[in-house]
gemmi code that builds the backbone of each chain (N, CA, C; Angstrom):
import gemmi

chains = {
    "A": [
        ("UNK", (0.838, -1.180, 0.000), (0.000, 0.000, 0.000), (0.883, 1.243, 0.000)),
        ("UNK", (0.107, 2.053, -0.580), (1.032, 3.410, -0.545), (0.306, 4.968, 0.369)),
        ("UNK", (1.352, 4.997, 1.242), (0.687, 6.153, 1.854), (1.693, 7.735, 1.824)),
        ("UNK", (0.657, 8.393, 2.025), (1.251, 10.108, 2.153), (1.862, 10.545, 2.984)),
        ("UNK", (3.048, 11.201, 3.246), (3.389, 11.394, 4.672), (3.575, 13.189, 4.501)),
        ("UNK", (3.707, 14.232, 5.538), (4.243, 15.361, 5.065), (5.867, 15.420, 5.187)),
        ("UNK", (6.827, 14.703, 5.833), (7.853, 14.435, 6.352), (9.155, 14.119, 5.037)),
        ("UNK", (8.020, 12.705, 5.028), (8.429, 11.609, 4.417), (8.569, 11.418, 2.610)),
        ("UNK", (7.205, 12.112, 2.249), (6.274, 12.133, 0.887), (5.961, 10.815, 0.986)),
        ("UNK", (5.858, 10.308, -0.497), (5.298, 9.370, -0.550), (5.675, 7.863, -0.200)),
        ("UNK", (5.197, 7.165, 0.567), (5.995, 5.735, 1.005), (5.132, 4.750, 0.732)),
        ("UNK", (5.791, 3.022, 0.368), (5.491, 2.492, 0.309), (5.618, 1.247, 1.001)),
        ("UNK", (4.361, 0.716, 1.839), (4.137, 0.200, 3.286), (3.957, -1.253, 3.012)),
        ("UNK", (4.080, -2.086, 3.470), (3.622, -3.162, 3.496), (2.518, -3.278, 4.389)),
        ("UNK", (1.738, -3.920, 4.033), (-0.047, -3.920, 4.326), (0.047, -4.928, 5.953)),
        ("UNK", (1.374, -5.501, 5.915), (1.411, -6.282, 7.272), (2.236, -5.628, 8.516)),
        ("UNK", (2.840, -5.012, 7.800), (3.859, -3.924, 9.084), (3.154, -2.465, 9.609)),
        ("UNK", (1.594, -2.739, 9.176), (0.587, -2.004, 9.985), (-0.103, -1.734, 11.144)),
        ("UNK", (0.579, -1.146, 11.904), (0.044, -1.738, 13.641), (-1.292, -0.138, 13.732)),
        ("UNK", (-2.186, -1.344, 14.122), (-3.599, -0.340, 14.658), (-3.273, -0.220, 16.308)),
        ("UNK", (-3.699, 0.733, 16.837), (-3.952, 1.126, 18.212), (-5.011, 1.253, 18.381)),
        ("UNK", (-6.107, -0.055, 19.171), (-7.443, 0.461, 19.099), (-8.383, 1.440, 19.781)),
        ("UNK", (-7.287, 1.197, 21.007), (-7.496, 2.388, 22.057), (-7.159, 3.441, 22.265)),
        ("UNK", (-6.579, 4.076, 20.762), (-5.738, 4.794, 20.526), (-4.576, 5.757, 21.708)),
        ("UNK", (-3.432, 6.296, 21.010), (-2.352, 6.556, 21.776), (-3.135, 7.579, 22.610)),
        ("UNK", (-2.846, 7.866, 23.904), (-3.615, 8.739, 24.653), (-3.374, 9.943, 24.319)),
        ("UNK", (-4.717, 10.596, 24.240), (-4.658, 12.399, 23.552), (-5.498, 11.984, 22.087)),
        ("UNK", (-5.225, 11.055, 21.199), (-5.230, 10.810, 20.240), (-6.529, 9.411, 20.070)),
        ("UNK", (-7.109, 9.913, 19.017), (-8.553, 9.408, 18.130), (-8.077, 7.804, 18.489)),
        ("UNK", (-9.025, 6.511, 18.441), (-8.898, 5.256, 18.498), (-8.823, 4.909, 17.805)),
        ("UNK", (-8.095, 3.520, 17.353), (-8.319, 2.897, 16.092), (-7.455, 3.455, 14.754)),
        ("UNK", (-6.493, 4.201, 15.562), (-5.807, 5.065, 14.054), (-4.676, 3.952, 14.061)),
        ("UNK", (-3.998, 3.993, 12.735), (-3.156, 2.912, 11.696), (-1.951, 3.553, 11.588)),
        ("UNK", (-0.605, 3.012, 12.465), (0.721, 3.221, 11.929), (1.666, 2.699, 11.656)),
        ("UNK", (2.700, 2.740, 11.386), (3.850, 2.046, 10.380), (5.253, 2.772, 11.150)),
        ("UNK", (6.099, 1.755, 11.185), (7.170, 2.377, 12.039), (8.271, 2.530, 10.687)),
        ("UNK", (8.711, 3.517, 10.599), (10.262, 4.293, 9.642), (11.358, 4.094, 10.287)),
        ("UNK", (12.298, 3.189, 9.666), (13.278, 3.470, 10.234), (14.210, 4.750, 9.355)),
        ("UNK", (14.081, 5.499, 10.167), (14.558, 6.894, 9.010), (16.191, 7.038, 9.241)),
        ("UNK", (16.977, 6.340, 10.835), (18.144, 6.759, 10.903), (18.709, 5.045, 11.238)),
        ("UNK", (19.153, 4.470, 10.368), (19.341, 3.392, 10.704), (20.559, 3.064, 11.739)),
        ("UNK", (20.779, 1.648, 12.447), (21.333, 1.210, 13.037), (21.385, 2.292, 14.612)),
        ("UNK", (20.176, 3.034, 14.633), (20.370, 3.351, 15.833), (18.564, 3.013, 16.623)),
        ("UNK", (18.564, 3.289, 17.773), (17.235, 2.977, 18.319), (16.214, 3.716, 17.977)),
        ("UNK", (16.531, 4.770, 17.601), (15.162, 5.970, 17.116), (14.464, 5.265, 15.974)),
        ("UNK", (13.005, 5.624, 15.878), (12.307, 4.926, 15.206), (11.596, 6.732, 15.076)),
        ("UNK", (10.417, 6.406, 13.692), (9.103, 7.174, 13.079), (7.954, 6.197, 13.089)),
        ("UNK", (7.534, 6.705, 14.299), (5.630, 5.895, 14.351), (4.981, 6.773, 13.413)),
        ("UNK", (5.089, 6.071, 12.099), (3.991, 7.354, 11.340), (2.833, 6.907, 11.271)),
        ("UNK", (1.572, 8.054, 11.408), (0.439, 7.570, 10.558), (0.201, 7.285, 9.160)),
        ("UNK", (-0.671, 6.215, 9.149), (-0.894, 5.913, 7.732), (-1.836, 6.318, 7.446)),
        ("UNK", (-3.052, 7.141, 8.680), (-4.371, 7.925, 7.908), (-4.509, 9.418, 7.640)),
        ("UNK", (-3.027, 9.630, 8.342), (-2.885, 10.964, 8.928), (-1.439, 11.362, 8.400)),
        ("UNK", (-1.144, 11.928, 7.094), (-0.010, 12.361, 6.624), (0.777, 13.039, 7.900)),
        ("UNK", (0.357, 14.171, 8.039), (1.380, 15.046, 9.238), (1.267, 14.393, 10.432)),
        ("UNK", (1.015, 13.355, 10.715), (1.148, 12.680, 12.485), (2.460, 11.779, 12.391)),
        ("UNK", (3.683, 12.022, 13.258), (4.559, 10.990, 13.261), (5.060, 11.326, 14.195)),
        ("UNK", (5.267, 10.667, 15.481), (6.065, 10.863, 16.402), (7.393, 9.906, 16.718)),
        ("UNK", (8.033, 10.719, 17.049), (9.889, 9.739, 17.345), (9.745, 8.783, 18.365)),
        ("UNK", (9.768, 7.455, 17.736), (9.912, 6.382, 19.292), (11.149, 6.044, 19.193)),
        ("UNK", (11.469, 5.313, 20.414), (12.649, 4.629, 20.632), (12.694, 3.478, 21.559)),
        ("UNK", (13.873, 2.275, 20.729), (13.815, 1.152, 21.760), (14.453, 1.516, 23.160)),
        ("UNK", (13.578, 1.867, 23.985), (14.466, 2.366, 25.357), (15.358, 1.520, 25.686)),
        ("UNK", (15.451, -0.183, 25.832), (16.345, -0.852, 26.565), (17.897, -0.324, 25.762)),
        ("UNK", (17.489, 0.244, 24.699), (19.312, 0.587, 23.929), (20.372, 1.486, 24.925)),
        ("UNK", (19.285, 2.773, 26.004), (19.389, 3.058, 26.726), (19.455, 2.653, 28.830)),
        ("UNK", (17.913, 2.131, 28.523), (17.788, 1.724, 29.800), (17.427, 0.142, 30.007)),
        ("UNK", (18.655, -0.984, 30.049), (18.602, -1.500, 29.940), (17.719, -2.756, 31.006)),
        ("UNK", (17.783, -2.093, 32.225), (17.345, -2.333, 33.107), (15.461, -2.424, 32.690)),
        ("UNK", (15.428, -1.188, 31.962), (13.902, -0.881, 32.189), (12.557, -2.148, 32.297)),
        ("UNK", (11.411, -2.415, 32.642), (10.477, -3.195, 33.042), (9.333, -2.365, 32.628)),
        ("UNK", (8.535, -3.705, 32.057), (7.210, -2.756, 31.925), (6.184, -4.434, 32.253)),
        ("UNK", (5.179, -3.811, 33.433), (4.004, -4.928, 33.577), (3.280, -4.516, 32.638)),
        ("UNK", (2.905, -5.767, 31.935), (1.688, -5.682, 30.888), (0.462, -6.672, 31.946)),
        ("UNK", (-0.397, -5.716, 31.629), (-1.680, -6.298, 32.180), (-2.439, -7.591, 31.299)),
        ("UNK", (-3.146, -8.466, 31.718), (-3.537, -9.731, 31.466), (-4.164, -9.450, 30.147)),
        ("UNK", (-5.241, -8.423, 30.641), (-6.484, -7.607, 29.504), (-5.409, -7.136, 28.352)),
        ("UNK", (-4.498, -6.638, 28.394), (-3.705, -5.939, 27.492), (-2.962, -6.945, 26.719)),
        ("UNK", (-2.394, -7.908, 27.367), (-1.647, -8.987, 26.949), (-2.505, -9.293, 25.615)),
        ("UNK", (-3.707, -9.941, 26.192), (-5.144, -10.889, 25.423), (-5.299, -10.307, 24.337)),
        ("UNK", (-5.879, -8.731, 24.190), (-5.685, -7.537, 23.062), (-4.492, -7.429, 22.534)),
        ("UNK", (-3.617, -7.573, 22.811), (-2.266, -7.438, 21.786), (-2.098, -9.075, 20.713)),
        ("UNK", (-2.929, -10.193, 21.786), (-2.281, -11.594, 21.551), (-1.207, -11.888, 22.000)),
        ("UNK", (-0.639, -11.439, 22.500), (0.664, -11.745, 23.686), (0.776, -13.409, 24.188)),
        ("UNK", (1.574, -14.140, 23.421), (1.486, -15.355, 24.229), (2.930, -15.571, 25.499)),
        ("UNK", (3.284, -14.844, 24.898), (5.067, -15.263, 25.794), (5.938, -13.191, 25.584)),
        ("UNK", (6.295, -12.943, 26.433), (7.371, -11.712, 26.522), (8.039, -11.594, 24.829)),
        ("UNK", (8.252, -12.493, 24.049), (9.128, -11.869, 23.175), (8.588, -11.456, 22.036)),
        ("UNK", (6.984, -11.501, 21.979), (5.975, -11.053, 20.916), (5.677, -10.217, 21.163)),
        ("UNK", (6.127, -9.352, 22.109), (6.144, -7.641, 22.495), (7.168, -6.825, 22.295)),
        ("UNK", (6.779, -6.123, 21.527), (7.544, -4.725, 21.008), (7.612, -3.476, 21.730)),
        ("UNK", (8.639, -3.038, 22.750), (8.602, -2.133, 23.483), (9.149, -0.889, 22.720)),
        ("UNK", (8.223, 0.491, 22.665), (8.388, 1.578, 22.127), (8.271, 2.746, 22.841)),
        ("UNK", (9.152, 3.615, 23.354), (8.262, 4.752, 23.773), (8.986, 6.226, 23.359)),
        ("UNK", (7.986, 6.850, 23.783), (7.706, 8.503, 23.124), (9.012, 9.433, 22.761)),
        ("UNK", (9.925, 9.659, 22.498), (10.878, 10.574, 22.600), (10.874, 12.510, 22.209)),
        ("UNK", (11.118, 12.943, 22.793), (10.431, 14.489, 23.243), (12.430, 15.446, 22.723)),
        ("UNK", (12.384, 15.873, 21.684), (13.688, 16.764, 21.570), (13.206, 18.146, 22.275)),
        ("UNK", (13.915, 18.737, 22.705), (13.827, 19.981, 22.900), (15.179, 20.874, 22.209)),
        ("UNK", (14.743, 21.637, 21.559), (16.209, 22.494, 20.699), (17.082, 23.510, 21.526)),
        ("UNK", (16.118, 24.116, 22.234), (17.044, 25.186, 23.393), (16.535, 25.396, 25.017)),
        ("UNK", (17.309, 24.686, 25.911), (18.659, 23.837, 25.185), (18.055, 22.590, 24.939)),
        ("UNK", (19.766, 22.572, 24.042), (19.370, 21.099, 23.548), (19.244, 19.929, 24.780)),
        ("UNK", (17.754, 19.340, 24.517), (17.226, 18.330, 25.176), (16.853, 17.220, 24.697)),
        ("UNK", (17.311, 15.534, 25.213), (16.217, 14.593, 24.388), (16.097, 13.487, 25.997)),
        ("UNK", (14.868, 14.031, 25.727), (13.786, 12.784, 26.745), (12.761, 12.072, 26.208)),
        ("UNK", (12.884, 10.668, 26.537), (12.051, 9.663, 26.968), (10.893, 9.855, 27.677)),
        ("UNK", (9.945, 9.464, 27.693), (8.787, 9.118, 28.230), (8.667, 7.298, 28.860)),
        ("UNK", (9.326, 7.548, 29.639), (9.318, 5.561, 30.185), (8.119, 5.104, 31.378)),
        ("UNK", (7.333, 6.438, 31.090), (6.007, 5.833, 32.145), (4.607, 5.528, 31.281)),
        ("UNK", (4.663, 5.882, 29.721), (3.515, 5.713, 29.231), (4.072, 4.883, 27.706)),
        ("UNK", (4.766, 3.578, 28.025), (5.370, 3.269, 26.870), (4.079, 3.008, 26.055)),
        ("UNK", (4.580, 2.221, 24.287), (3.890, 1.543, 23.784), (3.972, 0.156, 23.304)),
        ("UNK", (3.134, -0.671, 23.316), (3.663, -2.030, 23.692), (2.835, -2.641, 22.333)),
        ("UNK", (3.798, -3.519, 21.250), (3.193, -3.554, 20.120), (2.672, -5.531, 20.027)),
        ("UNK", (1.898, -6.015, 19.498), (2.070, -7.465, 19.799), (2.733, -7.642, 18.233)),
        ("UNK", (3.431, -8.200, 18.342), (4.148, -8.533, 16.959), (3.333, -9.466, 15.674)),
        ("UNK", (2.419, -10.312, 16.620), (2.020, -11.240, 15.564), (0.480, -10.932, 15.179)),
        ("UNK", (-0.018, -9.738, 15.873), (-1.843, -9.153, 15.889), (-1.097, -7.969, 15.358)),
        ("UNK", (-0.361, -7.224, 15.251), (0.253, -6.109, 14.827), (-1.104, -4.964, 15.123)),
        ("UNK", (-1.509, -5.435, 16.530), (-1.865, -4.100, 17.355), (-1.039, -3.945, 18.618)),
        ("UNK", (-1.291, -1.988, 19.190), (-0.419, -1.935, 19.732), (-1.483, -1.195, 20.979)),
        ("UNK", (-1.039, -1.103, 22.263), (-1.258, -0.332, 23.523), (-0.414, 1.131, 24.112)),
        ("UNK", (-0.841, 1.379, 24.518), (-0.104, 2.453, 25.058), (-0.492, 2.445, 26.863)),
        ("UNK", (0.589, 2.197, 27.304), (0.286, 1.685, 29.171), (0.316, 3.251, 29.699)),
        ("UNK", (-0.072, 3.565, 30.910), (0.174, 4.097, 31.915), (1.195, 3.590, 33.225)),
        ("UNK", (2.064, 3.855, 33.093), (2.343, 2.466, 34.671), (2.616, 3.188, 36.008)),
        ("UNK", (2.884, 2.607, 36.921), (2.730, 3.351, 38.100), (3.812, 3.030, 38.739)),
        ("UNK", (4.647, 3.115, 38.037), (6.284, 2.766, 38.320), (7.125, 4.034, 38.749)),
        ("UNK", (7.294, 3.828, 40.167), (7.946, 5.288, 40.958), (9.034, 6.011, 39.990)),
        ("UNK", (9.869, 4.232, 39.992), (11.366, 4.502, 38.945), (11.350, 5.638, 38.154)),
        ("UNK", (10.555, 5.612, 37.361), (10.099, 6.186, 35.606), (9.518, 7.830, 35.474)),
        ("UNK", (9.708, 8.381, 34.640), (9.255, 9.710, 34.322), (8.922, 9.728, 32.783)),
        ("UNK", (8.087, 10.955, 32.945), (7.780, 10.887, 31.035), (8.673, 11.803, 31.026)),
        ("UNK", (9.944, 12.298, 31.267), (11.234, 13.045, 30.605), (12.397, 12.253, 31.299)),
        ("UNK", (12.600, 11.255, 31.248), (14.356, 10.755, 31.537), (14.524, 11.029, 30.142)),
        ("UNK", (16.151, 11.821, 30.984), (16.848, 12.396, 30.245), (17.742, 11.165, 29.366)),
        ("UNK", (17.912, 11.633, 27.979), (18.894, 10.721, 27.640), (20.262, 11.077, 27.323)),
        ("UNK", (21.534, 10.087, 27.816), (22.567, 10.772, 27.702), (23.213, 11.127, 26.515)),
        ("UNK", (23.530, 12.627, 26.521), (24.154, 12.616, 25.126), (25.797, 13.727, 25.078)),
        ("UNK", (25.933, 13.212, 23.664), (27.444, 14.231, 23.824), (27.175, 15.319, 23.356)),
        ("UNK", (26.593, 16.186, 23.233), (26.410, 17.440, 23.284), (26.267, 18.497, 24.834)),
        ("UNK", (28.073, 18.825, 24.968), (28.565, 19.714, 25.752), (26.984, 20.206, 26.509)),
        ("UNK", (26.807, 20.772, 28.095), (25.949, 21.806, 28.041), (24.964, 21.383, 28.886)),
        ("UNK", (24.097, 20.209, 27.679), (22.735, 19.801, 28.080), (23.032, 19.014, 29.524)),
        ("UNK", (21.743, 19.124, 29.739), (21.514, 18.738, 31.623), (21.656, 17.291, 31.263)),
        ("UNK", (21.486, 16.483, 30.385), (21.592, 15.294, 30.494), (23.286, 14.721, 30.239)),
        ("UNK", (24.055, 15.701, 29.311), (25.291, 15.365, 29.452), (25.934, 15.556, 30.632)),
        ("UNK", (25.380, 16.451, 31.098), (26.204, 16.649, 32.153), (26.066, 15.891, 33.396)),
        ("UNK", (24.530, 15.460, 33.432), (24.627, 14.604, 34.640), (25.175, 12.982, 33.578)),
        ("UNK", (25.235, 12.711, 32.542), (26.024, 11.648, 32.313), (27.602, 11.700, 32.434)),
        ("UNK", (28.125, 12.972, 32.554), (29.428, 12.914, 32.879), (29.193, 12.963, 34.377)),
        ("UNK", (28.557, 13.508, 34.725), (28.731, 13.390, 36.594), (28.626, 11.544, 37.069)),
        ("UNK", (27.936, 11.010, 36.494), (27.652, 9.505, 36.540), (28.905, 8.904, 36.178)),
        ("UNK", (29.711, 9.376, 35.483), (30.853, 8.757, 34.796), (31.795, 8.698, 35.721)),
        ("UNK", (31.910, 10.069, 36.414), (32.815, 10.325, 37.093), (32.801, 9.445, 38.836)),
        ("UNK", (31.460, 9.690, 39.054), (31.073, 8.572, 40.077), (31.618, 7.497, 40.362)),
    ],
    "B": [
        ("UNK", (-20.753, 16.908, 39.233), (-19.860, 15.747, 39.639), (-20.835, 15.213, 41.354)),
        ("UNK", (-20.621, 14.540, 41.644), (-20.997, 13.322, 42.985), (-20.017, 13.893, 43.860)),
        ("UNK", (-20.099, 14.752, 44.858), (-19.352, 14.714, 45.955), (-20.096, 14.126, 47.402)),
        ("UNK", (-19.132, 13.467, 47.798), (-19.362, 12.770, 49.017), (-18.360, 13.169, 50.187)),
        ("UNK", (-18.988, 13.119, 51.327), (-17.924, 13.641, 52.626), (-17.776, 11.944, 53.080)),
        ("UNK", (-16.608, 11.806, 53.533), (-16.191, 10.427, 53.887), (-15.300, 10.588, 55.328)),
        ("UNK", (-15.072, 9.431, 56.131), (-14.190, 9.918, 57.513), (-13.204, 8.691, 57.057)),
        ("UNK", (-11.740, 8.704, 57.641), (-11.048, 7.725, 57.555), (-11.318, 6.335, 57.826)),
        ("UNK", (-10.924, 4.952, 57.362), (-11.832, 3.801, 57.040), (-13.010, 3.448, 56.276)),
        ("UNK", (-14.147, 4.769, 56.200), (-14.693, 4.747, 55.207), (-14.925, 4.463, 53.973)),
        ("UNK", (-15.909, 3.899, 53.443), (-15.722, 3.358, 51.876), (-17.009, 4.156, 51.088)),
        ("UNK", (-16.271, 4.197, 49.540), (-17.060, 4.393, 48.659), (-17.070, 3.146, 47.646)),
        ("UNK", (-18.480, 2.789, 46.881), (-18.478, 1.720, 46.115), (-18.775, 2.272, 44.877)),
        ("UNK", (-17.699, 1.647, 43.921), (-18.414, 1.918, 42.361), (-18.959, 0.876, 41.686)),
        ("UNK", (-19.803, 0.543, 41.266), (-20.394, -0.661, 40.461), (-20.260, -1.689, 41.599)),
        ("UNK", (-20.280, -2.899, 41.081), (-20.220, -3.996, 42.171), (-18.577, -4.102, 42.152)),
        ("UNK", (-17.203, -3.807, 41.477), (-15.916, -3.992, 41.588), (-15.057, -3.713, 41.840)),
        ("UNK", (-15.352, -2.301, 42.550), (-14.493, -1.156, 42.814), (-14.855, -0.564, 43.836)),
        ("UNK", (-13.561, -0.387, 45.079), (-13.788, 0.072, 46.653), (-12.885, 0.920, 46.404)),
        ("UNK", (-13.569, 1.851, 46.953), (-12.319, 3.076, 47.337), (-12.320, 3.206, 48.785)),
        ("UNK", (-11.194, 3.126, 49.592), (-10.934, 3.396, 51.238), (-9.890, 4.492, 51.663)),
        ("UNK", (-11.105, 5.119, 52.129), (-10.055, 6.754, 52.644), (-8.963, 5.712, 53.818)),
        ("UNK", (-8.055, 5.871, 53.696), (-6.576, 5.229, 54.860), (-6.427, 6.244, 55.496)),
        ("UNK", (-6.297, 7.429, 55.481), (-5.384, 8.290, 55.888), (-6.142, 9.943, 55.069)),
        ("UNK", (-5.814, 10.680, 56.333), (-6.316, 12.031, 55.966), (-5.193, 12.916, 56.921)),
        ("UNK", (-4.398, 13.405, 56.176), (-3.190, 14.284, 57.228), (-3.094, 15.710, 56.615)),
        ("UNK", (-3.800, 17.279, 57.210), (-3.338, 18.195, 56.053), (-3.866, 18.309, 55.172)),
        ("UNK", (-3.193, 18.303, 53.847), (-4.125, 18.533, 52.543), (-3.460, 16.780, 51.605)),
        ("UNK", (-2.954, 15.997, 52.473), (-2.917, 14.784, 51.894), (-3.874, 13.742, 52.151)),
        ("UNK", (-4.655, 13.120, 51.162), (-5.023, 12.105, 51.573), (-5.140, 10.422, 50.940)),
        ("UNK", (-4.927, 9.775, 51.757), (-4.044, 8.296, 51.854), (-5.163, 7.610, 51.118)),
        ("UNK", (-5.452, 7.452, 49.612), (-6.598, 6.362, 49.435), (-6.258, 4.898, 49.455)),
        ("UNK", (-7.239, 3.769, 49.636), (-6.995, 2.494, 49.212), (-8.321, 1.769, 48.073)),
        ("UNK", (-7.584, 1.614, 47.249), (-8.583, 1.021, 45.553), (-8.251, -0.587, 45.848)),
        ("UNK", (-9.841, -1.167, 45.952), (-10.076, -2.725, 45.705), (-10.555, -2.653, 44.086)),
        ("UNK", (-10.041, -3.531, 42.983), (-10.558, -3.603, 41.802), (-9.967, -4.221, 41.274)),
        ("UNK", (-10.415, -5.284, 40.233), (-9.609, -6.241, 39.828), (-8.542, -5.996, 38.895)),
        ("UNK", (-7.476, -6.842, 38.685), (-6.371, -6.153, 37.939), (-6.844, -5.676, 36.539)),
        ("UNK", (-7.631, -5.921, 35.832), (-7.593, -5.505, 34.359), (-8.628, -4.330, 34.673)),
        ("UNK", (-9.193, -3.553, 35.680), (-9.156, -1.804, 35.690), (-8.031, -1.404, 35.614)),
        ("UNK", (-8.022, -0.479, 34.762), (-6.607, 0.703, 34.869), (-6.830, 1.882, 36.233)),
        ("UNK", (-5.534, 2.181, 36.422), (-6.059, 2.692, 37.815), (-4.408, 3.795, 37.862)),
        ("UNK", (-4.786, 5.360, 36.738), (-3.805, 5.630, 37.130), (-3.924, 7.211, 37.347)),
        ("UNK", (-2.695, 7.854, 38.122), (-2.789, 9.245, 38.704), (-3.474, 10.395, 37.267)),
        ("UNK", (-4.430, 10.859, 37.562), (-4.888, 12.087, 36.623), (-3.340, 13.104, 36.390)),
        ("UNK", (-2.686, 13.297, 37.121), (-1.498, 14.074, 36.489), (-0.735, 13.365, 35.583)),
        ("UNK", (-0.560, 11.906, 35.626), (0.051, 10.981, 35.225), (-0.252, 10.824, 33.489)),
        ("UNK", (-1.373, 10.797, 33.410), (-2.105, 10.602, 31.940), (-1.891, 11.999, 31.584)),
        ("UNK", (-1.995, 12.677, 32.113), (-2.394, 14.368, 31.408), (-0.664, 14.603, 30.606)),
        ("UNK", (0.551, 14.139, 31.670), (2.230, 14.082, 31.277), (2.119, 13.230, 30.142)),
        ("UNK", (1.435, 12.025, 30.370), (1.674, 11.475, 29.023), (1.221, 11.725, 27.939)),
        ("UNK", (0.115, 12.334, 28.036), (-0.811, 13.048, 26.318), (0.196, 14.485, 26.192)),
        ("UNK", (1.004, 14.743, 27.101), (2.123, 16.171, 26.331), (2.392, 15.540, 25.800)),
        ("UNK", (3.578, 14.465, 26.201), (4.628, 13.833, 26.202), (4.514, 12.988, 24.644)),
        ("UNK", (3.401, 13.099, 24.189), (3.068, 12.179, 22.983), (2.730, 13.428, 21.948)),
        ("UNK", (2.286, 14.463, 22.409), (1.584, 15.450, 21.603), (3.421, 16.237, 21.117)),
        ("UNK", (3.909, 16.063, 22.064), (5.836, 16.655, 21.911), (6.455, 15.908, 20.999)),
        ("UNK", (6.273, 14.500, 21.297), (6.720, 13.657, 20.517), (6.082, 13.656, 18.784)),
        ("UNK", (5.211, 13.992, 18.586), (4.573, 14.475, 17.174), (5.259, 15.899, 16.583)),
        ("UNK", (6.052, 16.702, 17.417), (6.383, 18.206, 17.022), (7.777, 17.714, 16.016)),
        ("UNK", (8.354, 16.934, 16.398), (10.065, 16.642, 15.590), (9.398, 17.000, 14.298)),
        ("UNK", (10.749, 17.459, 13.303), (10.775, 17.397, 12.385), (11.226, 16.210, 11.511)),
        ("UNK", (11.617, 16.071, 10.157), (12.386, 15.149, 8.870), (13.778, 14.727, 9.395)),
        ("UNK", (14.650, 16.274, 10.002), (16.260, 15.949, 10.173), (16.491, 15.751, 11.661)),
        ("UNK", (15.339, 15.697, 12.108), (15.552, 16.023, 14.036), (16.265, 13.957, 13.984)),
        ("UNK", (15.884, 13.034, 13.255), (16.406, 11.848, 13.510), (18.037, 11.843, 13.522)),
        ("UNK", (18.590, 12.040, 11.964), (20.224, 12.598, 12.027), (20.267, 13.224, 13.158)),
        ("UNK", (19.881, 14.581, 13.494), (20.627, 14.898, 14.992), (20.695, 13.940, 16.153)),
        ("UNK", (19.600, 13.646, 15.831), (20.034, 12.472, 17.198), (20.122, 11.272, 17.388)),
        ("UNK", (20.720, 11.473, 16.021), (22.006, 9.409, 16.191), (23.256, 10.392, 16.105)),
        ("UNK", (23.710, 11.683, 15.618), (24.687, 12.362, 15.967), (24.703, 12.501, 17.442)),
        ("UNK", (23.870, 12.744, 18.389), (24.531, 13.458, 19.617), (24.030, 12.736, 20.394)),
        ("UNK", (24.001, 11.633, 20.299), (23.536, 10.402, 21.269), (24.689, 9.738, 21.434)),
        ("UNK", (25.083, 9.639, 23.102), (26.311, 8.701, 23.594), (26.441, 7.419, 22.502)),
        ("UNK", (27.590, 6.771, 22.152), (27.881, 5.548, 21.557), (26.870, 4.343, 22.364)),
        ("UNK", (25.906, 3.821, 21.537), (25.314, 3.337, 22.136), (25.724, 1.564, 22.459)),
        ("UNK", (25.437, 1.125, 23.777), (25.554, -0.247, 23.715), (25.212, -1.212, 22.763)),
        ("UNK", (26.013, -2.138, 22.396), (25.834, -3.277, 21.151), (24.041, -3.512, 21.309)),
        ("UNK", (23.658, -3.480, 20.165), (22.564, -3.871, 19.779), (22.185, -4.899, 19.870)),
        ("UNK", (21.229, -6.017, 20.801), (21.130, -7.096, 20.302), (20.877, -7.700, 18.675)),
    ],
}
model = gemmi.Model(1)
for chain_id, residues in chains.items():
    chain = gemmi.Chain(chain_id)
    for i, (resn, *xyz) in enumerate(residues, 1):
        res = gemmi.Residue()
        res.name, res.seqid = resn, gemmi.SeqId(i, " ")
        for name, pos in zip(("N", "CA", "C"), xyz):
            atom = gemmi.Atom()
            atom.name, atom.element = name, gemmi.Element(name[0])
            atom.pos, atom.b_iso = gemmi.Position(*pos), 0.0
            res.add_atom(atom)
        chain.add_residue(res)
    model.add_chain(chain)
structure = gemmi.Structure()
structure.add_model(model)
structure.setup_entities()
């Protein structure tokens, strides 16, 4: 199938690498249809684009590339709706937030999205995990930012 | 909206599956306890409201905002 993007222009999708959200992403209409871009390869950043909605695409990322530690409970109900038979038919995704001045890039690791690989629908959790914030910072080398710097303070630790 | 005055131990019932128990009242904090089976979602109203920014932010990137940030992202650990 071929869809419109404003980003992107025109792309061409495979009709199976279509993940619906039926409950749609929170903020956002139910039941809307997206397709993940890998636009920068070999790194964790991903493009959740819409496929009904040219201008909708938000930056996910595989957090464990970062936080390797990270955990997410999937609920029974959620499991059943995804088709979830076992942990490795889940696709962990979540939100990534740039900020330009200053330069900022945060995670969202309290409202991931959790894709079932083989129903190629996806959830979006809430969790109630103290750990987690919807802005962990991610570490980067750009001098300055609050996240380099507390990753060099960590380093130095 | 349904407002109700409640004293500590007190319960409110929603439907037949859902208890709410005031625990604790100290100040302007107060201690609830939720009976409901696990597949209710059951999460903080500030909590959801961070995450619909946090998704609505995540829609603002642009085309080149990806290059920048496989440029200024620490060397990342081996990929499985």
């Amino acid at each position: 199938m071929t869809i419109e993007t404003t980003r992107f222009g025109r792309l061409d999708v495979d009709p199976r690498a279509v993940i619906t959200v039926p409950r749609g992403l929170i903020g956002f209409p139910p039941d809307q249809r997206f397709t993940l871009i890998e636009h920068a390869p070999n790194t964790p950043f991903r493009w959740l684009q819409s496929v009904d909605d040219p201008a909708l695409a938000l930056v996910v990322m595989e957090p464990h590339a970062f936080f390797p530690e990270y955990e997410v409970d999937i609920p029974d109900a959620d499991a059943e709706l995804l088709g979830l038979a076992a942990p490795e038919e889940a696709r962990v995704l979540t939100t990534v937030t740039i900020q330009r001045a200053p330069r900022e890039v945060t995670t969202n690791l309290l409202g991931p999205l959790i894709v079932g690989l083989g129903s190629g629908r996806a959830v979006q959790l809430v969790l109630g995990d103290d750990r987690y914030t919807t802005r962990m910072p991610l570490p980067t080398r750009d001098p300055g930012s609050q996240s380099a710097q507390a990753a060099s303070a960590a380093q130095a630790a | 909206m349904l407002v109700l005055t409640r004293k500590t131990e007190q319960t409110i019932r929603i439907g037949d599956d859902i208890e709410i128990v005031v625990v604790e009242v100290r100040g302007d904090h107060v201690r609830l306890g939720i009976r409901a089976s696990r597949d209710v979602s059951i999460v903080r109203g500030e909590i959801l409201a961070e995450v619909q920014a946090a998704n609505r932010e995540a829609a603002l990137a642009e085309a080149g905002d990806l290059e920048t940030l496989a440029d200024m992202a620490l060397p990342l650990p081996a990929e499985k």
